[in-house]
VOPAGU-2260 file (C-alpha; in pm, 1 decimal, decimal comma):
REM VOPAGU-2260
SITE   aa  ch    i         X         Y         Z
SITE  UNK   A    0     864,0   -1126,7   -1670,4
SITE  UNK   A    1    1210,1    -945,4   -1541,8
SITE  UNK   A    2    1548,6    -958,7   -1665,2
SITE  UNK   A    3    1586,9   -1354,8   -1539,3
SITE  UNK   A    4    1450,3   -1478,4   -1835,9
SITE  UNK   A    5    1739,0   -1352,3   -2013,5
SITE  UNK   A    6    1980,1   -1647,0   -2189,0
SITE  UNK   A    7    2336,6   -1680,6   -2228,2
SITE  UNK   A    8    2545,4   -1890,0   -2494,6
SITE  UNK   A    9    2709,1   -2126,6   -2364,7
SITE  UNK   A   10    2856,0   -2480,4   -2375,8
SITE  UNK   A   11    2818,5   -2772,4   -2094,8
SITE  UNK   A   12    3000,9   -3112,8   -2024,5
SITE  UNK   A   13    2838,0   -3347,1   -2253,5
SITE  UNK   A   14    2588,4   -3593,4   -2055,6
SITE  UNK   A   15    2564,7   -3919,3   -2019,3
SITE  UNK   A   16    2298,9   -4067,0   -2301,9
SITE  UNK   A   17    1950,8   -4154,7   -2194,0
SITE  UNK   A   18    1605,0   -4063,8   -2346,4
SITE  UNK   A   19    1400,3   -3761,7   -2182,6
SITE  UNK   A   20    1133,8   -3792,2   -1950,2
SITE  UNK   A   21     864,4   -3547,4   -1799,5
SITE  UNK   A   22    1008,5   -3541,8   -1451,5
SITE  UNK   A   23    1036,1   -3261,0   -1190,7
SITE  UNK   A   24    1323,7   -3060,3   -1173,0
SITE  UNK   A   25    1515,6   -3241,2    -881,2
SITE  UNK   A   26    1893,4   -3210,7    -957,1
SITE  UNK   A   27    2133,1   -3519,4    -975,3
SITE  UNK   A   28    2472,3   -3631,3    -924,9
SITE  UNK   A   29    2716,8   -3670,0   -1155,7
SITE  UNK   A   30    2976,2   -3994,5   -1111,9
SITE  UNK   A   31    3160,4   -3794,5    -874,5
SITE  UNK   A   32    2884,5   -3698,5    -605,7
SITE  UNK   A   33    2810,3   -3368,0    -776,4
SITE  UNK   A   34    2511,6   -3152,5    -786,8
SITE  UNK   A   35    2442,7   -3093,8   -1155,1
SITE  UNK   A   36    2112,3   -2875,3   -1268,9
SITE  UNK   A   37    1860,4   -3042,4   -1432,0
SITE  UNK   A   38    1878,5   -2976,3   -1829,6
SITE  UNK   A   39    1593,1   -2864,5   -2033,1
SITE  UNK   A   40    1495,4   -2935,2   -2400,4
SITE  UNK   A   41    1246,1   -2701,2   -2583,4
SITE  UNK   A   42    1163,7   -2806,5   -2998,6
SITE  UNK   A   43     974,1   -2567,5   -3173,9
SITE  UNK   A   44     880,6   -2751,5   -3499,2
SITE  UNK   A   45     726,5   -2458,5   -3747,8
SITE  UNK   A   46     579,4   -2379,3   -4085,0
SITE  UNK   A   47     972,3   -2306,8   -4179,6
SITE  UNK   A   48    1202,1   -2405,0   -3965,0
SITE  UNK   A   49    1302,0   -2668,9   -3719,1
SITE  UNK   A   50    1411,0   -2540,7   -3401,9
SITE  UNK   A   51    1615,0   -2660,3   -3103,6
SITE  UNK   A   52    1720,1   -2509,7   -2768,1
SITE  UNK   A   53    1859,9   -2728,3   -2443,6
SITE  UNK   A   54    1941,0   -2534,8   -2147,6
SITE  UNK   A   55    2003,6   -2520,5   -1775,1
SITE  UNK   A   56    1921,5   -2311,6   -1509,7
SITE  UNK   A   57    2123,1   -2014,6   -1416,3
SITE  UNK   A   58    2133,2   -1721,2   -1157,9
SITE  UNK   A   59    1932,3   -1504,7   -1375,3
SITE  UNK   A   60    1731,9   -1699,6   -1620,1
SITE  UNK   A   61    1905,3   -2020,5   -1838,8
SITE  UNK   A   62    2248,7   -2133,4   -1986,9
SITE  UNK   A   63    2215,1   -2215,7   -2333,0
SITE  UNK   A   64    2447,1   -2588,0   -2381,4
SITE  UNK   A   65    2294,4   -2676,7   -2709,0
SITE  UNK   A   66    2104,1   -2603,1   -2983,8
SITE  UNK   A   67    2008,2   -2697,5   -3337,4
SITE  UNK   A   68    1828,3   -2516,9   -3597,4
SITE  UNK   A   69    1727,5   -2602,4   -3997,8
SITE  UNK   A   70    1504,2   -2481,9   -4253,3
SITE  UNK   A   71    1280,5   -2724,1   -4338,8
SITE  UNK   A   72    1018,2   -2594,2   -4479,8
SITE  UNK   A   73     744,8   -2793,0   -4345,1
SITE  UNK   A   74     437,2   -2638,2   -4525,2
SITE  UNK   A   75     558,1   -2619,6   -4872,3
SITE  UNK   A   76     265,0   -2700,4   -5063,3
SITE  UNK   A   77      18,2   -2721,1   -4763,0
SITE  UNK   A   78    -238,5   -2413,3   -4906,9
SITE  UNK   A   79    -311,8   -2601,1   -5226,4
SITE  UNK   A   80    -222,4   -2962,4   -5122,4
SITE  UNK   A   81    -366,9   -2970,8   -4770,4
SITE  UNK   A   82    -111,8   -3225,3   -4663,2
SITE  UNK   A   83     235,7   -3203,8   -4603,3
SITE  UNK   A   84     437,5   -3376,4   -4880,4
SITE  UNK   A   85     686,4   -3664,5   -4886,7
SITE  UNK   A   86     988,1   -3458,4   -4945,4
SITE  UNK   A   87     891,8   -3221,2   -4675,0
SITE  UNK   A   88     830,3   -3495,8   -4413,9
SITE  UNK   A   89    1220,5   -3648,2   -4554,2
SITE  UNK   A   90    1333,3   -3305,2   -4396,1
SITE  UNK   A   91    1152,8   -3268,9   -4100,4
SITE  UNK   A   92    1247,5   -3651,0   -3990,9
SITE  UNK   A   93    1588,5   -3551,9   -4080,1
SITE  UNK   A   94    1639,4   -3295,9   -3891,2
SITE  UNK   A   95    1377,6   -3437,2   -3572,8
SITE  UNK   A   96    1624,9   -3720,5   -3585,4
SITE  UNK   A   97    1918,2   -3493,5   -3521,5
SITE  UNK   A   98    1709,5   -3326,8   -3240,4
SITE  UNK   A   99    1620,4   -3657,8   -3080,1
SITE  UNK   A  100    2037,0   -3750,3   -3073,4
SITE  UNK   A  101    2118,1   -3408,3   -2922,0
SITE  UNK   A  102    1814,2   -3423,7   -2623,0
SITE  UNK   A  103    1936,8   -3822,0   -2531,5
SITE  UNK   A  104    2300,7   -3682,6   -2586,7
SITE  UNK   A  105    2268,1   -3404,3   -2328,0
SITE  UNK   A  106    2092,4   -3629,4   -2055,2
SITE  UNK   A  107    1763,3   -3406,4   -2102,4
SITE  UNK   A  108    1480,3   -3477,3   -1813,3
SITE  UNK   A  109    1250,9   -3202,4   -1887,5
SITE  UNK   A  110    1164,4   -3169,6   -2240,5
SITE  UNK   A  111     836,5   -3015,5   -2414,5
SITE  UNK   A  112     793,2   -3092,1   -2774,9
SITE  UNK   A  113     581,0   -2867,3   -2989,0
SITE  UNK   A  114     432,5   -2809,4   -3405,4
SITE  UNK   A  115     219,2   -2524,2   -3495,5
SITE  UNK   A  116      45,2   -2393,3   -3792,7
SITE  UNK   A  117     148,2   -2681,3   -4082,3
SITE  UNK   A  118      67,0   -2906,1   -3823,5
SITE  UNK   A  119    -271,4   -2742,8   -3742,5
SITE  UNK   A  120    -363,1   -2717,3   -4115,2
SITE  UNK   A  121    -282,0   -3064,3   -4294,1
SITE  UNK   A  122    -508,2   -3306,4   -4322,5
SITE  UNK   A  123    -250,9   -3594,3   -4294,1
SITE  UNK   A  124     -64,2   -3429,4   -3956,3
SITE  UNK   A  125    -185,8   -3730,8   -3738,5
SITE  UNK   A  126      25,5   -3982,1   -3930,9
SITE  UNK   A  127     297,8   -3760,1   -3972,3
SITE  UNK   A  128     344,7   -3727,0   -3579,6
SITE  UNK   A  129     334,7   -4049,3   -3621,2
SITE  UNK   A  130     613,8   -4081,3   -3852,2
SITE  UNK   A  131     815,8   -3855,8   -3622,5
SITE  UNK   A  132     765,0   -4062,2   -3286,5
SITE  UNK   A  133     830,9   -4401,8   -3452,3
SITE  UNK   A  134    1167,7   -4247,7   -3651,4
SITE  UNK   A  135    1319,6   -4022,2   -3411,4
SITE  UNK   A  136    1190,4   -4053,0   -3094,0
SITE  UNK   A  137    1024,9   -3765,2   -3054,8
SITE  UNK   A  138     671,0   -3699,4   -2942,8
SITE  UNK   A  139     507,5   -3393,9   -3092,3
SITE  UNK   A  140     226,4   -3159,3   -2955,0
SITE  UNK   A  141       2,5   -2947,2   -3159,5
SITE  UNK   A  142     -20,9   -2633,0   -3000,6
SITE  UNK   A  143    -333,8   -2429,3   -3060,6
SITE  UNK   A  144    -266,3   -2031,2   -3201,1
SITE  UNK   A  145    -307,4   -1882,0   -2841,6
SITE  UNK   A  146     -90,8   -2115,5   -2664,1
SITE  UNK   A  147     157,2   -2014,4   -2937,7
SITE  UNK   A  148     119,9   -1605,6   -2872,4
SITE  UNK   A  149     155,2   -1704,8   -2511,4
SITE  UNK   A  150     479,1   -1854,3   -2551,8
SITE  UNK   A  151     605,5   -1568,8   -2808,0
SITE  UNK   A  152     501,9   -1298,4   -2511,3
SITE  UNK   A  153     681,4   -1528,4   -2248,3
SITE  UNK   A  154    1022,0   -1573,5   -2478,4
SITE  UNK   A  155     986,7   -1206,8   -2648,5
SITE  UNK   A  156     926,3   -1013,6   -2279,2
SITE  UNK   A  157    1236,8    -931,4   -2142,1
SITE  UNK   A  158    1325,5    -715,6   -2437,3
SITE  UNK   A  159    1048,0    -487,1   -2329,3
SITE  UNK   A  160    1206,4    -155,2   -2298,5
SITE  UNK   A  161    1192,4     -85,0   -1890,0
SITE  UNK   A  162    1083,9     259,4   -1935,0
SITE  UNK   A  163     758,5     125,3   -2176,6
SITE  UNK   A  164     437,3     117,3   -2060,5
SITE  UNK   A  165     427,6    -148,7   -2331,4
SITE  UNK   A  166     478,6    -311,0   -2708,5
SITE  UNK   A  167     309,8    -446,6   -2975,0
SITE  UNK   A  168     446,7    -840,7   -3005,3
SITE  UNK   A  169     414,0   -1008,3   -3335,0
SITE  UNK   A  170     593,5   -1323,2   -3500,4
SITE  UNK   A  171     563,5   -1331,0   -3823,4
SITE  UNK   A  172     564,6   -1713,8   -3881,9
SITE  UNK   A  173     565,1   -1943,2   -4205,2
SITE  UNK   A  174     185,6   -1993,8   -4201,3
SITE  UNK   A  175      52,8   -1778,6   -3993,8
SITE  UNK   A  176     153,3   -1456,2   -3782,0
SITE  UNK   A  177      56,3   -1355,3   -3422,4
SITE  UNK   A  178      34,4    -979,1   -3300,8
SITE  UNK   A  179      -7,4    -960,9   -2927,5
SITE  UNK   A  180     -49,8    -624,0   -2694,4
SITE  UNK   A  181     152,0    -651,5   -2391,9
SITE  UNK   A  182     151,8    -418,0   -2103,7
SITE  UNK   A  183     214,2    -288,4   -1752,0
SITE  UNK   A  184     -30,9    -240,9   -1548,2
SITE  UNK   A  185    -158,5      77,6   -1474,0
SITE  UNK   A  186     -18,7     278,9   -1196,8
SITE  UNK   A  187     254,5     -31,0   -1197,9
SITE  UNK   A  188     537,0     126,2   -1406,5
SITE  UNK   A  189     790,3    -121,7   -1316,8
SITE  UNK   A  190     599,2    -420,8   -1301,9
SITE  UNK   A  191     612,5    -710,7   -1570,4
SITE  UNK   A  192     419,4    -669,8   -1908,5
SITE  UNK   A  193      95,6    -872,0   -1898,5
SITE  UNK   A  194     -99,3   -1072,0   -2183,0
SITE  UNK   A  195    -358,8    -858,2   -2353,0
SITE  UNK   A  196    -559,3    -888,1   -2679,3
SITE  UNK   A  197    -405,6   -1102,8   -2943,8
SITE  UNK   A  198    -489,3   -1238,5   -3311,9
SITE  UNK   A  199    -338,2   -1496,7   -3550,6
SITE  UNK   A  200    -343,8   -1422,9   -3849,1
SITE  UNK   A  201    -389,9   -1769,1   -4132,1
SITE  UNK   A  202     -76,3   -1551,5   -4356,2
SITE  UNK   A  203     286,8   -1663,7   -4289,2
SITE  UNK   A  204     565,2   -1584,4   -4492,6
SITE  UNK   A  205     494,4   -1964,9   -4713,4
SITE  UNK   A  206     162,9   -1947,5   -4728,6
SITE  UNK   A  207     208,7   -1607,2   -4841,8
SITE  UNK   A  208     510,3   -1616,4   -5081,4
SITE  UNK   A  209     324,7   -1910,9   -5249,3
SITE  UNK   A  210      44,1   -1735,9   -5327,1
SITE  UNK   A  211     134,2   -1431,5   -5471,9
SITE  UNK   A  212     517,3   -1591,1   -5542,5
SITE  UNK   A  213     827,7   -1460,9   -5371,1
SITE  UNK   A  214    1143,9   -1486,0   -5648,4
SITE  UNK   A  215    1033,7   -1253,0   -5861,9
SITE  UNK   A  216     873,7    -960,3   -5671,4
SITE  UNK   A  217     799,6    -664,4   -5819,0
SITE  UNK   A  218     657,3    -341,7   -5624,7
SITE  UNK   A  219     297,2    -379,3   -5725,3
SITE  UNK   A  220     329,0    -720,7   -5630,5
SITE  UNK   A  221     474,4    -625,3   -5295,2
SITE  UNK   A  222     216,2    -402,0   -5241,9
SITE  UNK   A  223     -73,0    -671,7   -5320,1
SITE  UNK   A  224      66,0    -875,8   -5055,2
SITE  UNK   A  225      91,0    -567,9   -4793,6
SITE  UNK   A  226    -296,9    -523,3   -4883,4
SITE  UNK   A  227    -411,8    -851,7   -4807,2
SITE  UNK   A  228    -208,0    -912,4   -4497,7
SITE  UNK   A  229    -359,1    -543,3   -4380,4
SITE  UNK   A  230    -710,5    -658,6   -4462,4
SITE  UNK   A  231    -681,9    -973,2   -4186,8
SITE  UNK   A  232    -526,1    -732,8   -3946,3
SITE  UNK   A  233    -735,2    -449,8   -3963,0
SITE  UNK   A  234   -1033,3    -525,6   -3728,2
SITE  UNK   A  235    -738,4    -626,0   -3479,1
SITE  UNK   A  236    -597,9    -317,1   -3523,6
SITE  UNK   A  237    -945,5    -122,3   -3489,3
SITE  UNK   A  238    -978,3    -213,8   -3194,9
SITE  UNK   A  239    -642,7    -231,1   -3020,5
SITE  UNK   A  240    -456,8      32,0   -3185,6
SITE  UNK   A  241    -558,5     303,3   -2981,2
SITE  UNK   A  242    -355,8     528,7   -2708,7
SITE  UNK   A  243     -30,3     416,8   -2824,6
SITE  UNK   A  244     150,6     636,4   -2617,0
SITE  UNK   A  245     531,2     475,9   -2437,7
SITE  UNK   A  246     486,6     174,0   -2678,3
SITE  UNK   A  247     681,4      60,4   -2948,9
SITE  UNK   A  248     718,7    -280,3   -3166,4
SITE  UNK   A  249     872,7    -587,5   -3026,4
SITE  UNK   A  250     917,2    -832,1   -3321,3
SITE  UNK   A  251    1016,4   -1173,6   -3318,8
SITE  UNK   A  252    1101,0   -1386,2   -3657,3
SITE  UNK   A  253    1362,4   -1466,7   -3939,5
SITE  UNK   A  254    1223,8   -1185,8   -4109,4
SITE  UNK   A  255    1295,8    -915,9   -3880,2
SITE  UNK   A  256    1608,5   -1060,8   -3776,2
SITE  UNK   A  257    1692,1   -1073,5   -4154,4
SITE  UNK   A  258    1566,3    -689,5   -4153,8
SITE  UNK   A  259    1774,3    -610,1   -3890,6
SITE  UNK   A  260    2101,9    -761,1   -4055,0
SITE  UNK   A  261    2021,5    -620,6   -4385,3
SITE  UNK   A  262    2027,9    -312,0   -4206,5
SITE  UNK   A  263    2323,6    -311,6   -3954,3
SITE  UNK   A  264    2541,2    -442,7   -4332,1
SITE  UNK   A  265    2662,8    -786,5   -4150,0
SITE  UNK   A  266    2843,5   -1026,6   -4364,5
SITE  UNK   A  267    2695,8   -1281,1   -4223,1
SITE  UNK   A  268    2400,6   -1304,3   -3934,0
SITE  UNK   A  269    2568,0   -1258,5   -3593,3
SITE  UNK   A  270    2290,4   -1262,6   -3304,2
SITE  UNK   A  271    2472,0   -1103,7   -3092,0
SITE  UNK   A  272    2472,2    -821,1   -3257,1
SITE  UNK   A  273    2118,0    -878,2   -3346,1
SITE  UNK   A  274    1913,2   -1002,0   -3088,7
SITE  UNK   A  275    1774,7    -647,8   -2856,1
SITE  UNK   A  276    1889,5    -421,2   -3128,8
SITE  UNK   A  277    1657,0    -143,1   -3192,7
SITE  UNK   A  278    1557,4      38,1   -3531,8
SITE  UNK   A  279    1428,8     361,0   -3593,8
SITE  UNK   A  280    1082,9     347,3   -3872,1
SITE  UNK   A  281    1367,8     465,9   -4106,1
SITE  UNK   A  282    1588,6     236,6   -4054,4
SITE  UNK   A  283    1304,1      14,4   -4151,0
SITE  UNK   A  284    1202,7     198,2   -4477,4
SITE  UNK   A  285    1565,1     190,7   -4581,8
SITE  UNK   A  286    1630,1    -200,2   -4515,3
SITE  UNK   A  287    1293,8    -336,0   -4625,0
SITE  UNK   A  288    1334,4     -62,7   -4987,6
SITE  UNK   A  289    1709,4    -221,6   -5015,2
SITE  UNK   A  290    1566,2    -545,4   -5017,9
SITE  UNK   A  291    1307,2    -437,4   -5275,8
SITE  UNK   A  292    1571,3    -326,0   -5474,6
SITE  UNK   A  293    1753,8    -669,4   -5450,9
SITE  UNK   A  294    1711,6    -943,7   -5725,2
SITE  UNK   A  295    1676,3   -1304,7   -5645,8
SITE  UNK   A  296    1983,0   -1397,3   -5715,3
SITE  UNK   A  297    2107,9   -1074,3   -5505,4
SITE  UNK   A  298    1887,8   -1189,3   -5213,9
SITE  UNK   A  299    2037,3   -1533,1   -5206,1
SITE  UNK   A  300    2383,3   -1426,8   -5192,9
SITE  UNK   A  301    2328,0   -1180,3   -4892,4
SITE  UNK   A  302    2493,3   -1342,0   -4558,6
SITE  UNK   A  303    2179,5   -1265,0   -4379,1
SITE  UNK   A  304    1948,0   -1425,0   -4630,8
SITE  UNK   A  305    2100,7   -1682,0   -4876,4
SITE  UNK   A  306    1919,8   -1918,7   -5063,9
SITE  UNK   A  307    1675,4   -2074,5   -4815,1
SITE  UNK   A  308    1507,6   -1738,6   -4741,7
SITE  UNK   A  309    1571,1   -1558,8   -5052,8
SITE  UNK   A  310    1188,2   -1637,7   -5174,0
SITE  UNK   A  311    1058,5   -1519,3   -4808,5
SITE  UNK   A  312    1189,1   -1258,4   -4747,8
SITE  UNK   A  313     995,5   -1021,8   -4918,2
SITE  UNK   A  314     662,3   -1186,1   -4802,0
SITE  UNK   A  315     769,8   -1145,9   -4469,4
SITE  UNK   A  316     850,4    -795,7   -4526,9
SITE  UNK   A  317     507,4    -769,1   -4657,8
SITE  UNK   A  318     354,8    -873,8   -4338,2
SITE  UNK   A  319     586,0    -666,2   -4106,3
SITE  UNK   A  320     456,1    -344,5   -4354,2
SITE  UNK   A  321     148,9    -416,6   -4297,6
SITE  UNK   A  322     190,8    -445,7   -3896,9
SITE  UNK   A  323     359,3    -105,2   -3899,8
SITE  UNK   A  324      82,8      81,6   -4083,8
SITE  UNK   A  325    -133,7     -66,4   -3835,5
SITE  UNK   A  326      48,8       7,5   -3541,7
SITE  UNK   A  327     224,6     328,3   -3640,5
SITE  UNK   A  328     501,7     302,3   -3349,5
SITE  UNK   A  329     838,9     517,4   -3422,2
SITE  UNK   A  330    1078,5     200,1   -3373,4
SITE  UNK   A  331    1082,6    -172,3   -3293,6
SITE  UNK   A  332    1352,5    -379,3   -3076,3
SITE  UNK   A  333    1469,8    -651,6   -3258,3
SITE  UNK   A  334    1413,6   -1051,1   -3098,7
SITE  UNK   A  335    1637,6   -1336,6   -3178,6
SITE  UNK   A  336    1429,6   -1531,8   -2904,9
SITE  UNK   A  337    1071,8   -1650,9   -2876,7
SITE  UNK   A  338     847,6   -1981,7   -2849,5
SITE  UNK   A  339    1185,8   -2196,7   -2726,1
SITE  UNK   A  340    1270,3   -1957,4   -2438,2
SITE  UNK   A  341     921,8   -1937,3   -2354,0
SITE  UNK   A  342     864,8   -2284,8   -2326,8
SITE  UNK   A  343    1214,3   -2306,7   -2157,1
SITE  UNK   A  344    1070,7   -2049,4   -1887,0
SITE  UNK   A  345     739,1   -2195,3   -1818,9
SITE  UNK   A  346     901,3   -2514,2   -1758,9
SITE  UNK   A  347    1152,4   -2365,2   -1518,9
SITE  UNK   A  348     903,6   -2172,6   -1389,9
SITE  UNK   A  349     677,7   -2439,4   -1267,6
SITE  UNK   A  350     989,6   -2659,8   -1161,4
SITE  UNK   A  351    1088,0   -2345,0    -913,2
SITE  UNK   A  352    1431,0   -2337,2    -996,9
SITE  UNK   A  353    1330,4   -1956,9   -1201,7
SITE  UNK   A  354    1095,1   -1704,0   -1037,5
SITE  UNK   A  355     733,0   -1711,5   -1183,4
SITE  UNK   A  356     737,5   -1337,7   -1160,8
């Protein structure tokens, strides 16, 4: 899992329209006899968010020529309900139907579709994929919790730092949160981090602001929600925490990224900027306390926040607490990236036009 993987914003001559099909990755011709790379389309359809990335193949890893993403907030509800409600399927057609137009738009040929935990959980998911494939066009798979901390190590892996023997991956989700150890193998210092021991935890930054209620947080409260996300991880981290030595945190999710803004004082959330950025386990204890110290209304006027994660944010600094205590690793690198570019890689991967290294 080298430097390849890496991805690069970009734009791309629009396509001509057609719908997308599972084909292999043969290139085709434009209208004037030219080679043009096969494009890509990877939909990540979470707890939280709706999530878009379309892509071709470059020299060293992808180029980035569209992408979409909208809170949606999928699982609202889903703990005490166990289905997903009306207004929250409105919003996930909506924006599915937006996703649909921008695949046909871009001429996609290789596309893979994917829902996770809201999906997993509610009892009416079957007829809402239904919903979804009838109204926008778009055919969804429900992935299973390891198939989604295999995808978070593929996407999250190149941000390994090279002189690591290895990290501590987690992506703290809306319902649920995966922590996976990756790492060289021994005697192989240089060669690619490998899959080891992983858990999912059933708390995501919904699930858990809904139960313990995420506008109007105080400490104790905060602290509740630290214990009970610490009392899932804790055989995990009994057996897996050991002989940390050359390994820090690799985190993937709109909380850290949030963290991570918070803390570098943005205006308003700039990836580039973000995405690879390491922080120091103070520079942790000061952003997550200034966010403490926020009200609501402070929370949702914060560039890197606003008012679709102003309830969240705190539960998801909850969970990433409780990961840290676990795994007490001096600092973390920062990933804008995850189950998109992973799917984007395996697919490229398997089509040989990126090395399966």
């Amino acid at each position: 899992m080298g430097d390849h993987m890496r991805w690069r914003d970009g734009s791309g001559p629009r396509a001509a329209v057609s719908g997308p099909a599972g084909c292999g990755a043969t290139a085709r011709g434009d209208d004037r006899g030219r080679t043009v790379p096969m494009t890509y389309a990877a939909l990540d359809l979470g707890t939280n968010n709706c999530r878009l990335l379309i892509a071709r193949a470059a020299n060293d890893g992808f180029r980035v020529v569209d992408s979409f993403s909208r809170i949606i907030r999928l699982g609202e509800g889903i703990s005490t309900s166990g289905r997903i409600s009306e207004a929250a399927i409105a919003r996930a057609v909506g924006a599915l139907s937006v996703c649909g137009d921008k695949i046909r738009a871009r001429g996609v040929r290789r596309v893979r579709t994917i829902a996770t935990e809201a999906c997993r959980s509610a009892d009416n998911a079957d007829a809402f994929l239904d919903l979804v494939e009838r109204k926008a066009g778009i055919r969804l798979e429900i992935i299973d919790r390891e198939t989604e901390s295999t995808l978070a190590a593929i996407g999250c892996s190149p941000l390994l730092d090279g002189a690591a023997r290895g990290a501590i991956l987690f992506d703290i989700g809306g319902g649920s949160s995966e922590v996976v150890r990756i790492e060289r193998p021994a005697g192989l210092p240089h060669a690619p981090p490998v899959k080891g021991p992983w858990i999912s935890l059933p708390l995501g930054v919904v699930t858990l602001a809904e139960r313990f209620g995420g506008t109007d947080v105080t400490r104790e409260t905060y602290q509740a929600m630290v214990e009970e996300v610490a009392g899932h991880l804790a055989p995990f981290a009994a057996a897996h925490g050991h002989d940390l030595a050359d390994m820090h945190l690799l985190g993937t999710s709109g909380t850290v990224t949030t963290v991570a803004g918070v803390h570098l004082g943005l205006p308003q959330y700039d990836r580039r900027r973000v995405d690879g950025l390491w922080m120091s386990d103070a520079d942790m204890d000061r952003a997550i306390a200034g966010l403490l110290a926020m009200s609501y209304r402070e929370r949702a006027q914060n560039g890197c926040i606003g008012t679709e994660r102003a309830d969240l944010v705190l539960a998801g600094c909850a969970i990433l607490d409780a990961i840290r205590a676990a795994f007490p690793l001096p600092r973390l690198r920062v990933a804008d990236r995850g189950l998109r570019e992973g799917m984007l890689v395996e697919m490229m991967r398997a089509d040989g036009v990126i090395l399966a290294c």
